[in-house]
N, C-alpha and C positions, 0 to 999 in steps of 0.2 A: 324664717319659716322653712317648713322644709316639705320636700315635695310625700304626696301621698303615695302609697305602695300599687305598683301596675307592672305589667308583664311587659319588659324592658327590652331591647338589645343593650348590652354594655357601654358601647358608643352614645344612646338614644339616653340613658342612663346621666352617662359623665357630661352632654353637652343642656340637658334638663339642667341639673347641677349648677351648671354655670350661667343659667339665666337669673337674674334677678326676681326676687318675689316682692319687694316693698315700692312703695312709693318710691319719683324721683323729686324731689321739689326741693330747689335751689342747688343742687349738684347732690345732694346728699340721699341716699336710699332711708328711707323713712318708713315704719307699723302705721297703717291705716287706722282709724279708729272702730269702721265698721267688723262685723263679723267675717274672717276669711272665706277668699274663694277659691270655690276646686274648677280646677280646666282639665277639660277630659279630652280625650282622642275619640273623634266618631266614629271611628273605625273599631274602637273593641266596645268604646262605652265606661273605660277607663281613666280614674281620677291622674293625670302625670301633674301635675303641681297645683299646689295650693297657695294664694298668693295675697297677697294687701287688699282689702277693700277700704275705700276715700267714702267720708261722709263730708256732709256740706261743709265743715268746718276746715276738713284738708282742702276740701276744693281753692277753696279762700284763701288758704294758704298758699295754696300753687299760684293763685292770679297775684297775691303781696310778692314772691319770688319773682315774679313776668314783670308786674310792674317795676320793678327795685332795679332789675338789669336792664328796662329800656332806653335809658336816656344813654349808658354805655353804649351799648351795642348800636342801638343807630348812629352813637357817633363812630362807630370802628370803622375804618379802610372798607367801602366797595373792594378791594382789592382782597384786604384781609378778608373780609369775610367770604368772598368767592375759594379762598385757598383754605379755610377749615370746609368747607362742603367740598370740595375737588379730594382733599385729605379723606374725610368720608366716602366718598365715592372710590376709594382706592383700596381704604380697609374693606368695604363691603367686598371689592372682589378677593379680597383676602379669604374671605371668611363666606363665602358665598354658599358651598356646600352645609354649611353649620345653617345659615339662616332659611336656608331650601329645605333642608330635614328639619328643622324648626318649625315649620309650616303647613309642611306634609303631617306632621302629630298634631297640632290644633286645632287644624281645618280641614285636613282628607285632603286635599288634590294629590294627582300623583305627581312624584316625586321630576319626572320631567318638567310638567309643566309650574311646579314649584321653581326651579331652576330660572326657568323664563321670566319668572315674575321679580327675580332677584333680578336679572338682567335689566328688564323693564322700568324698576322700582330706582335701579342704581343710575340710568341716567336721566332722572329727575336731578338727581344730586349734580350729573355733572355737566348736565344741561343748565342748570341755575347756577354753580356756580361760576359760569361763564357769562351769565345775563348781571349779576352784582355788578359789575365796573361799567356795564353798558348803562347804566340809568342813567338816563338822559332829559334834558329841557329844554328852550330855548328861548333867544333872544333877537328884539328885533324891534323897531320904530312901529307905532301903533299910527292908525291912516291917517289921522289929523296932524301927526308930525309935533306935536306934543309932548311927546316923552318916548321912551324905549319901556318895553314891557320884558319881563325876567320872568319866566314859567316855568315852576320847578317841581322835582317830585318829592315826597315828604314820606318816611316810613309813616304806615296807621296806627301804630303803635300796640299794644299786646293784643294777641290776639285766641282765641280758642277754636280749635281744632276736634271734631268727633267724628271719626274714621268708623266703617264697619268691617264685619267679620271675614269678608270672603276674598278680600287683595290685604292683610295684614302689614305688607311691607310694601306695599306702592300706594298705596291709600295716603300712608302716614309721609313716605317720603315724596309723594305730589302733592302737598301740603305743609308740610315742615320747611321741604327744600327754598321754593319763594318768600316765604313769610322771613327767614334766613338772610335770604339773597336780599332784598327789600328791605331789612335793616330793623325786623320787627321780631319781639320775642314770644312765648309762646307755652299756654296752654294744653296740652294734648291726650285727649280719652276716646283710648282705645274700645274697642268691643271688648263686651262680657266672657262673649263668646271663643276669642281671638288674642288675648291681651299679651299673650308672650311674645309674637314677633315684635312688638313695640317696646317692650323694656329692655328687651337684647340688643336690641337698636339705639335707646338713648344711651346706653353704653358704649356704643359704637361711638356714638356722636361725641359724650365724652373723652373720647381715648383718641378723639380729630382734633379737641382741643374748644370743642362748645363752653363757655366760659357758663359759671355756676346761674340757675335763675332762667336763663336761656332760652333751654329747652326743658319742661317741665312735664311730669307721665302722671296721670291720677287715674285707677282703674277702680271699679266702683260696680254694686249690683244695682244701685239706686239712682240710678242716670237723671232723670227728673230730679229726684232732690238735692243731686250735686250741682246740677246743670244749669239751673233758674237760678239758685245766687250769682252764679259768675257771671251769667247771661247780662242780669240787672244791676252787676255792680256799673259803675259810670266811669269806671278806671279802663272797662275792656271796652274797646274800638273796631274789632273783628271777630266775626263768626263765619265757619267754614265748617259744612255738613257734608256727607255723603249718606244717603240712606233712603230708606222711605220717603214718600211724596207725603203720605200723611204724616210724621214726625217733622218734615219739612216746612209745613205750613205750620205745623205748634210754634216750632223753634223761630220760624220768622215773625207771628205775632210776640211773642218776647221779645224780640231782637227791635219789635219797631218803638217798645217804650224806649230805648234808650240811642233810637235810630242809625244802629250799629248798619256799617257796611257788612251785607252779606254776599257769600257765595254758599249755593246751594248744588248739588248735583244728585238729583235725587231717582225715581223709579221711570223705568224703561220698558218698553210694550214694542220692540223691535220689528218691521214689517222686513222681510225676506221674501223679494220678487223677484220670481225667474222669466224673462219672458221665451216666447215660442223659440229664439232665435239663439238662444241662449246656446254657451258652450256647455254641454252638458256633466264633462268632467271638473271644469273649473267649480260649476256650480252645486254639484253633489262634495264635491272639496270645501271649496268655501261652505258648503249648511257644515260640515262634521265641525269646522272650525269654531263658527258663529256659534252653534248650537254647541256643543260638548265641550268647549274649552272651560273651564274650571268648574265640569259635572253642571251645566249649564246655570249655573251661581254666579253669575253677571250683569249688573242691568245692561251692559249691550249685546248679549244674548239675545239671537233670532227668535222672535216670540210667538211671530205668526208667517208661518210659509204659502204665501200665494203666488201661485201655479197656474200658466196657462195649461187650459183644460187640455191641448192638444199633446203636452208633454207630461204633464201629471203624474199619470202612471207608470211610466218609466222613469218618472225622477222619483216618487217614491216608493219604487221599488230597486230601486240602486241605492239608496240612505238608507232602507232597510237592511239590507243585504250586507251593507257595511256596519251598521247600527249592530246587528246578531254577532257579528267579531270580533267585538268589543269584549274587553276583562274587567270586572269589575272586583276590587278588592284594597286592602289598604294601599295607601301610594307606597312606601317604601318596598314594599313588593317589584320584583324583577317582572316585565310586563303587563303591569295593573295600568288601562286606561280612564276609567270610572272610579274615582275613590267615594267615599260614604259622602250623604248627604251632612250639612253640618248639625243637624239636630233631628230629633224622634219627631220634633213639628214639623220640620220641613217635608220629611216621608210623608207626611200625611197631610199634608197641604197640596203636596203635588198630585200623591193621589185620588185626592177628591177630585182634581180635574180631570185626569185621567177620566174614572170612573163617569164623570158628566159627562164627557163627550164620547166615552162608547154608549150612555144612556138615551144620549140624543141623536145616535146614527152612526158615528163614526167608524171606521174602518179597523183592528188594531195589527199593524201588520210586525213588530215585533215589541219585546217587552208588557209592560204593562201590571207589572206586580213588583212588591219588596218579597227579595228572596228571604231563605230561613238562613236564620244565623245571628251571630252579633252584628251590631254596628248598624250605623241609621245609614241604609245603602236604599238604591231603587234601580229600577232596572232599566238602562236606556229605553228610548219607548220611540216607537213612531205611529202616528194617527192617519190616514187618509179620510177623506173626505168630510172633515169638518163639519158640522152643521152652521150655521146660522144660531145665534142665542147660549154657543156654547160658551162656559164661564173660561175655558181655554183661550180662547178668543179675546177675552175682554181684561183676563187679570196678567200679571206680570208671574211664570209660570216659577223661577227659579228652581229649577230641576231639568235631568237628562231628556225632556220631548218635546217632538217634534210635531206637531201640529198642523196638516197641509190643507186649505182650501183653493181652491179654481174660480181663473177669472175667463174669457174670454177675449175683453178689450182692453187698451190701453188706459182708456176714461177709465175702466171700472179696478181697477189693476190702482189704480190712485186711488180712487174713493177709497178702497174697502182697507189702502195703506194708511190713509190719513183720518181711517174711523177710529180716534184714540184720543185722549186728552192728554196724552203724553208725546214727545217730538224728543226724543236724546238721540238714535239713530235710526240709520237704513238702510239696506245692504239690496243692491241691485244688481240682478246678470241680463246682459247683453250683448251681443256683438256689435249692434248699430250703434255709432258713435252720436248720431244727433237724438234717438231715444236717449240715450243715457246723458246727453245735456239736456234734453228737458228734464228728465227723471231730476236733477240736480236742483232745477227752478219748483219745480211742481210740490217735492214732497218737503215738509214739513217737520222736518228735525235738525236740530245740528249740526248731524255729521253723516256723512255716510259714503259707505261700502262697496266703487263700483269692479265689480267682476273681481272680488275681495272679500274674503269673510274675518279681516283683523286687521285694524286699524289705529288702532291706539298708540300713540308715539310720545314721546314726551317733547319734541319741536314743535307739536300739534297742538290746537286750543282744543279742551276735552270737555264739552257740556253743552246742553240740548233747550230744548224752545218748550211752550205750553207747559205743561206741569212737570215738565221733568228737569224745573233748575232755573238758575240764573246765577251767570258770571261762565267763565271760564278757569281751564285748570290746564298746566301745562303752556305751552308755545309759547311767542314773543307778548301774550293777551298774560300769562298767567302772573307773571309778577304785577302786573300791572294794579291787580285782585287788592293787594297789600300793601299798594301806594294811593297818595292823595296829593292832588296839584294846585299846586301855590302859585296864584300871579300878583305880582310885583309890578306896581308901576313907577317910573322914574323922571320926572317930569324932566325935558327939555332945559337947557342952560340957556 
């Protein structure tokens, strides 16, 4: 296939080029059966490649590939298999700028923070593959003195993998990497929206030395009708989502006819509390972070900023002040910190909220509109005074604002952190040290944030409580996801 006509740089040109457009399933680049799909840049609204689309039939295919190289691959060397992702992880930094500008054209961030995600993304790879030779079990006389007991860990064997749009290359590689390391092969569908950083990628994985079948890429407009066969075939053993809470809950009643181990890591409703005593530059820093790091298209993106009433207006009017400084433009751009939103839906999803909470009282103290021009862009925003019933308040914003409400107490400062059905993070500022160990016991998510607006590591377990997930992703918890433990009894002689 070949890519569609857009207004290029040369460089933007030659490394399109050299992404793949077809399927991967079994080491082989493979025509989809469905209708091709065009991938555009949000930034002009231009088609830059047109690529394979998978019907249920390829899908099937890719899980016969997964299944055919599992029994290999679980048996390969811990050792080897740590040394093709360490191998991996060392092309990526080879190639780091190619898959940074890669990113920057399908998704809009800028081109910095594209960078960081390469960095981020890359040691997953070689974080895991340093946990591959540590799988461990153990041994030991059981209390009746009876027998010795042998508890071992057991790759779960193929598994499917559906990453979203807005981390293209740490999504797949906090996901791919374990399941790897673990000794389990693999399914993986990408976003609609996104799908080039992942085929440049299982290229990548290729040229590490990923043996055929492995690592398998099926990119698809018809997610559901690819998705449900594989789900219910009885051959696959693991599901791993990132996404919506409500696709989260579909895919997990699928998941329970064939009572597949899941990991889920699903939608985030972030509380961001400053309290009175707060360092005020830390915590005007840490919001620009929480909030604006990838044009605030993160579920751990600060969703709701509650503000002791005493400080309020000086902290939103400092986030504003820096919020107005901001450039908004494509990322490949020299100084662009706001690149386009990923879709014409997203604009206009954020702006409805927007628009509801200036309807119901709220303050706007900058932004608040999509400029003129191409490209699904919106315009950093910051809100003061919240109302009460605002839909900002209650939905998961994915877009540049900022949203502030006022508490007075510390009880109330909890409550109004832990009015959500979602628990993935929370990001709190402080100086008092014994505040922020309660802060730690009291709030109800995950993870979280203290006197810090970024937190994601890959040493870290990465996943949230109540509706936003179950399992973990990344740390010493993450491989764990894509093992299963075997005990062995052995009777006494």
């Amino acid at each position: 296939m070949t890519a569609a006509t857009a207004t290029l740089a040369p460089h933007e040109a030659d490394l399109l080029a050299r992404v793949p457009s077809g399927l991967y399933i079994n080491g082989t680049w493979q025509d989809g059966a469905g209708a091709p799909i065009d991938v555009t840049d949000p930034a002009t609204g231009e088609v830059i490649k047109t690529i394979a689309n998978a019907d249920a039939a390829d899908g099937i295919r890719a899980l016969d590939a997964a299944v055919a190289a599992q029994d290999a691959w679980a048996a390969t060397a811990p050792r080897a298999r740590g040394e093709i992702l360490r191998r991996a992880f060392d092309l990526l930094q080879e190639r780091k700028e190619e898959f940074a500008l890669l990113m920057t054209m399908e998704m809009g961030k800028p081109i910095a923070e594209a960078r960081g995600e390469v960095a981020y993304g890359g040691e997953f790879l070689r974080w895991f593959s340093e946990e591959a030779p540590r799988i461990s079990g153990r041994y030991g006389q059981n209390p009746e003195g009876t027998g010795h007991m042998v508890i071992s860990q057991r790759p779960v064997g193929p598994c499917f993998l559906i990453t979203p749009w807005n981390f293209p290359l740490a999504m797949a590689t906090r996901k791919i990497a374990p399941a790897l390391a673990a000794g389990c092969t693999v399914v993986i569908k990408p976003a609609t929206l996104t799908p080039l950083t992942t085929l440049f990628f299982a290229q990548l994985l290729e040229d590490a030395g990923v043996p055929a079948g492995v690592v398998n890429v099926i990119t698809t407009s018809t997610s559901g009708a690819v998705s449900s066969p594989i789900i219910a075939d009885p051959r696959l053993r693991k599901l791993s989502f990132t996404g919506s809470t409500g696709v989260g809950q579909a895919l997990i009643r699928e998941a329970a006819q064939g009572v597949l181990r899941t990991s889920m890591e699903l939608g985030g409703n972030a509380p961001f509390v400053v309290f009175e005593d707060a360092d005020l530059d830390k915590a005007v820093e840490g919001a620009m972070l929480a909030k604006f790091r990838n044009i605030g298209q993160a579920c751990t993106a600060a969703n709701r900023f509650i503000v002791h009433e005493s400080i309020a207006s000086e902290f939103a009017a400092r986030v504003a002040e820096r919020v107005r400084g901001l450039t908004l433009g494509r990322g490949t751009e020299d100084g662009v910190n706001i690149g386009p939103l990923v879709s014409e839906k997203a604009v206009s999803d954020t702006d409805a909220l927007v628009q509801d909470a200036i309807e119901r009282g709220a303050e706007l103290l900058a932004g608040g509109k999509r400029p003129e021009g191409a490209g699904s862009f919106y315009e950093p925003t910051v809100l003061a005074d919240v109302q009460p019933g605002s839909d900002i308040l209650r939905e998961e914003i994915f877009g540049p604002v900022v949203g502030i409400v006022t508490f007075s107490t510390e009880d109330e400062a909890v409550r109004l952190a832990n009015s959500t059905e979602y628990g993935l993070i929370s990001y709190v500022f402080t100086e008092e040290l014994a505040r922020g160990h309660r802060m730690i016991e009291k709030l109800d998510t995950g993870m979280m944030g203290l006197n810090t607006g970024l937190v994601s590591n890959a040493a870290a377990p990465f996943g949230g409580v109540k509706q936003s997930g179950l399992g973990r992703e990344g740390g010493l918890e993450g491989i764990h996801e894509y093992l299963s433990t075997k005990y062995t009894l052995i009777p006494a002689s």
